[in-house]
N, C-alpha and C positions, 0 to 999 in steps of 0.2 A: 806771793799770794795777796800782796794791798797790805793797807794799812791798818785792817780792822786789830782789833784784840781782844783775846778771853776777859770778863769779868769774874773779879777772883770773889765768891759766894760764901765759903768755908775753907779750911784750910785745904781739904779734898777735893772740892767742889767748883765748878768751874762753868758760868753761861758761854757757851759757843755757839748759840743760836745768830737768829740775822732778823734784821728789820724789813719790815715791806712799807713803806709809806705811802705806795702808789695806790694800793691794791682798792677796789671801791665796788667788787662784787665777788662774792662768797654764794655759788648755788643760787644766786638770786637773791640772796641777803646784800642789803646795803650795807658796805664795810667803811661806813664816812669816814673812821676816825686811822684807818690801814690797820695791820695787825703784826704782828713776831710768829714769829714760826722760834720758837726756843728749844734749844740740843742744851745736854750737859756733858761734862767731860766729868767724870770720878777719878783722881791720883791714887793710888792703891797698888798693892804686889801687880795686881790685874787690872791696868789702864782700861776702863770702859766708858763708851759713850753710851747716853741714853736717847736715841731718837736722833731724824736726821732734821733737811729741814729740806723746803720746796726746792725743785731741782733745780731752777735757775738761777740759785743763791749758795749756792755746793761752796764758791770761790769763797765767800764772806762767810763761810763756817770753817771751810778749810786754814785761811786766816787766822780765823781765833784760834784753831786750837794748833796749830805749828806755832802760835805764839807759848803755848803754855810746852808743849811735846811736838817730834815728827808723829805725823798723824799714822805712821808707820807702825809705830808702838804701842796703838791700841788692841787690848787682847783680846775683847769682848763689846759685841755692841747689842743693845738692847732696844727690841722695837718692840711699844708699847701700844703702838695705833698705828695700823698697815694703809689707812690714809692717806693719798699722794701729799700733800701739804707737809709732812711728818716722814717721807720714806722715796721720796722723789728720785733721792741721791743716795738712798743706798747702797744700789748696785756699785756706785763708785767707790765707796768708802769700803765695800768688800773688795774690790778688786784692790784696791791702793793699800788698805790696811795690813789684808787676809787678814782679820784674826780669828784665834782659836773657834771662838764660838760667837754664832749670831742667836740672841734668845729670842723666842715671841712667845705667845698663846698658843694652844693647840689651835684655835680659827685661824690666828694671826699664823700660823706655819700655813696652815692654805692657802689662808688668803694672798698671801706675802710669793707663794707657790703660783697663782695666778697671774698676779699683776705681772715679776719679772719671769717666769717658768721657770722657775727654780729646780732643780734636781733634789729628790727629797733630802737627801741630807747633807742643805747650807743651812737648812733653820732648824734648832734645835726646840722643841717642843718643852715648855715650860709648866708645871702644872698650878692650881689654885695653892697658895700656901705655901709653897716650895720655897727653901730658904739655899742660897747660893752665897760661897765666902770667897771676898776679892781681896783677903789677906787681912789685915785688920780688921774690916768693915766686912758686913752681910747684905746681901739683899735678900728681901723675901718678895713674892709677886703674888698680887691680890685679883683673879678675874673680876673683871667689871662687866660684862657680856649686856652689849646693849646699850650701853653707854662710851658711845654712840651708835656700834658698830659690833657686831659678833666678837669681835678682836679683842676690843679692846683690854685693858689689863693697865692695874697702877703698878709701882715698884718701889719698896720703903728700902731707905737706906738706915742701918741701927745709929750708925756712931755717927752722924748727923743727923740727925732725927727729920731726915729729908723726905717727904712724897712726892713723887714725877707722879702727876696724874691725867699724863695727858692731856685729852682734851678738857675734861672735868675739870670745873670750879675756874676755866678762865674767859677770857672777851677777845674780842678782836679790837686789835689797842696797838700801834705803833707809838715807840715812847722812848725816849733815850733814857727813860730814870727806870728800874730796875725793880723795883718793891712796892708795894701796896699802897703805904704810908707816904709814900713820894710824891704821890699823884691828889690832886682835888678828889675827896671823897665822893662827888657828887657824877661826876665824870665814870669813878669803878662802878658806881652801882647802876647808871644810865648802861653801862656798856654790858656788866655780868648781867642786868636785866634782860636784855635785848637778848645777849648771847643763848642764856636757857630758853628763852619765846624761840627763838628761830632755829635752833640744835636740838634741846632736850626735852620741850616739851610731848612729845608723843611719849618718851620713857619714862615718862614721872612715875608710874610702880616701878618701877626698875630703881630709878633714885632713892625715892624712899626704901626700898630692901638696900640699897648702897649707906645708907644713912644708919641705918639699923646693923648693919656688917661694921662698917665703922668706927661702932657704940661698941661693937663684942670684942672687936681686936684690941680696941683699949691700946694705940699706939700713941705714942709722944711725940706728937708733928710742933712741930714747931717751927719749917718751913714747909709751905707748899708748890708746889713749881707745876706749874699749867706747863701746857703747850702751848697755849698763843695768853699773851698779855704779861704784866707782872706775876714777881713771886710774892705770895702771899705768906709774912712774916707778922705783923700785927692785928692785921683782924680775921684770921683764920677761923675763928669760931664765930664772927659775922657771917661768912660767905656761907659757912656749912648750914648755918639757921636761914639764911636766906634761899638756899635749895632746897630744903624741907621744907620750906614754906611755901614757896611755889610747887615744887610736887605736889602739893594737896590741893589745890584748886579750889580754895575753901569759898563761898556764897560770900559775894563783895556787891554794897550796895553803890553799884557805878556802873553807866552804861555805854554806850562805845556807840554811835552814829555813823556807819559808814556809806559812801553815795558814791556816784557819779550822773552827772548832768547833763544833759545835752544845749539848753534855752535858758537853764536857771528855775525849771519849773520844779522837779525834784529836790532841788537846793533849800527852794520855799519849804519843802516838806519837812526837808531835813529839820530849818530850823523852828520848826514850833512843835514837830516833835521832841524836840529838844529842850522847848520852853515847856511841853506839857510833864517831862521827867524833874525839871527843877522844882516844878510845882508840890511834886510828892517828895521832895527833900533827897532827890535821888542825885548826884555827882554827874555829870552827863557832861561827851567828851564828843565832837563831831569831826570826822577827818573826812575831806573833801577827795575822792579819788585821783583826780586829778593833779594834786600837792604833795600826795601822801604816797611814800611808798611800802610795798605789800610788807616787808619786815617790820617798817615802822608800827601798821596795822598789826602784826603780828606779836610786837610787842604789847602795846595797848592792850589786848586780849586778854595780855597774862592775868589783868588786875581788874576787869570786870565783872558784871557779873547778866549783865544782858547784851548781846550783840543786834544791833537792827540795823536794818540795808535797804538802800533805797537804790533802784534804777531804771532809766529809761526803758525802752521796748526800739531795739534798732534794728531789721531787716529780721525781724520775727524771734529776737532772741533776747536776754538782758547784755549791756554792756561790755567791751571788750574787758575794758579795766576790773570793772566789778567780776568778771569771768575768774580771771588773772589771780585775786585778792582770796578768792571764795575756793579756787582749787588749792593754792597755796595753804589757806587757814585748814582745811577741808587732811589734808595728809600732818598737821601739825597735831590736832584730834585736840583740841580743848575741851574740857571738861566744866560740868556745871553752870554751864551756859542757857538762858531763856532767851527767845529771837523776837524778834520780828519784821516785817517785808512794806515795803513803801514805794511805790513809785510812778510819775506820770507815763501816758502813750500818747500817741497821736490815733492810729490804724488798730493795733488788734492786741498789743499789750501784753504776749506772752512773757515779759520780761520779770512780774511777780512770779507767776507757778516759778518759773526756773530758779529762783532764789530761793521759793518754798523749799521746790526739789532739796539744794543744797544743802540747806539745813534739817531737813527731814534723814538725810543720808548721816551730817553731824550729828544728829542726836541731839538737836538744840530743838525743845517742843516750843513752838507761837504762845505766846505770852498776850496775843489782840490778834484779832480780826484783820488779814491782811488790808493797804489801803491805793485803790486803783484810782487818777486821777486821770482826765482826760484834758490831754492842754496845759495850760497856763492854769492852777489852782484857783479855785473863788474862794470866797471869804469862808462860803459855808466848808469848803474843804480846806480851809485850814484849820479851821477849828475841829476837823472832824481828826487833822493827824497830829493835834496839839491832845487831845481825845485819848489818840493812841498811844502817845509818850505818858499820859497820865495812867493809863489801865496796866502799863509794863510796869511803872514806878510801885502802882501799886500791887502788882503782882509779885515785883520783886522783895521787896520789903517784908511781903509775906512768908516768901521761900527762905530768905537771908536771917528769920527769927526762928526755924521751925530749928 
């Protein structure tokens, strides 16, 4: 099977996941930093595994865990997120294993039913709460529905005080070091940042009821075990304040400039509306479309609290990129956001209405007067969109006190 091997967790508890180092797009997500796709192995009367991992990687999970057991020996496998990244290699590890029982979600028995056409009963339907004993040890399974996916579902183990929670509370993080505390703190929160901007933010009610389920079950995690990135052993009561915090989308006086240019005439705009935001003490952040990409944008967002866009008018429309940037943000649903629209033409300059459109569809209300330039900007129009960067500043400052 290679040379990989299990990493020993607890005395039960076993990582048999696999590394992806190559991987550099996720759905359109920039994955700069690659990601783990993380399996667990449980030692118990009832050897189970928690989740698989992408199917091209079956051998490097097979590996670990015939390093710990033949992977023949497992009685039970638990899939927690019907995911292909998460369930790729199922099918194999049923066929190879057989074991007794495969769990999921009542969705996850569907959906799991779709992806391979399952016969109704290879997946055993698991309910909210339900607590399952693998001889010493229990597990109980916790619905998360919506997080990310109808399926999904966490799984507490007692006598480790372990959570598998899937996709929740991790990053996309390729890493040989194992644990939270191993890694540059600066690095976990770059990456769980990005992660919830580009995954989770459309479920932030959902989160937040997850946060409050949480609080009532009153369980004693003291490890957390993602699906993709480290296991979270030290700052677990970081991460879970930092998704509640982000859930709420709370009024942040910072605003986010986003463009693209065709001559550098829009550019000008960019930047003195961005001189006119400094002016009212407002934090003002400018990503040039052309450098930036849509996830990186879609992080930014998390932590603002006004989005403005600026773009050419090219063959009667706004900007390919800006297109790209504003459909993307546009299905993420950010919340608590004031706008506003910027941009040179040359001919007919449809390129603002189309941005209005967007943001009228987001539910981000204009904060100023959109601003049309013709050409290459004059003096007097840049001071009219240094103008604009001041009336959002102060727009916002207002909203962020109320």
């Amino acid at each position: 099977m290679g040379p990989c091997t299990a990493e020993k967790i607890t005395e039960k508890v076993y990582w048999v996941g696999a590394i992806d180092w190559g991987v550099r797009d996720f759905h359109g997500y920039l994955t700069s930093r690659g990601s783990t796709y993380n399996a667990f192995l449980i030692i118990d009367e009832k050897i189970t595994l928690i989740d698989t991992v992408k199917k091209q990687f079956k051998n490097e999970m097979l590996a670990r865990i015939s390093s710990v057991i033949p992977p023949e020996k497992i009685d039970y496998i638990i899939s927690n997120h019907s995911e292909m990244d998460h369930t790729g290699c199922l099918t194999d590890m049923i066929d190879l294993a057989k074991p007794e029982k495969v769990f999921a979600s009542s969705m996850g028995k569907k959906a799991l039913g779709r992806h391979f056409h399952y016969d109704d009963d290879v997946i055993t339907a698991v309910k909210n709460g339900e607590n399952i004993s693998l001889g010493e040890s229990s597990i109980t399974f916790v619905e998360t529905r919506m997080l990310h996916w109808p399926d999904s579902m966490v799984t507490y183990l007692d006598t480790e005080k372990m959570m598998f929670s899937q996709d929740g509370f991790g990053m996309h993080l390729a890493s040989t070091e194992r644990y939270d505390d191993q890694l540059p703190p600066q690095v976990l929160l770059e990456e769980t940042e990005k992660y919830f901007a580009n995954i989770l933010l459309p479920f932030s009610p959902m989160v937040s009821g997850l946060m409050k389920k949480l609080a009532e079950l009153d369980l004693d995690i003291q490890l957390l075990c993602p699906d993709h990135g480290p296991i979270w052993r030290s700052d677990i009561s970081g991460i879970l304040q930092r998704w509640e915090k982000w859930a709420l989308q709370k009024c942040s006086k910072k605003a986010l400039v986003i463009y693209d240019t065709m001559w550098k005439s829009t550019g000008y705009l960019a930047d003195a509306i961005c001189d006119g935001l400094g002016s009212e003490g407002i934090s003002a952040r400018v990503m040039p479309l052309e450098s930036s990409h849509r996830s990186d944008v879609a992080t930014a967002v998390l932590d603002v609290g006004a989005l403005i866009v600026g773009s050419p008018t090219i063959n009667g429309q706004m900007f390919p990129r800006v297109a790209d940037v504003l459909t993307y943000l546009k299905g993420l649903k950010p919340k608590n956001l004031i706008g506003a629209v910027f941009g040179s033409y040359g001919w007919s300059g449809e390129a603002v209405k189309d941005v209005e459109k967007y943001l009228e569809d987001m539910k981000i209300p204009l904060a100023a007067e959109s601003l049309r330039v013709v050409y290459v900007p004059s003096d007097d129009d840049l001071v009219k969109a240094r103008e604009l960067g001041i009336a959002v500043g102060k727009e916002l400052k207002e909203k962020c006190s109320e």
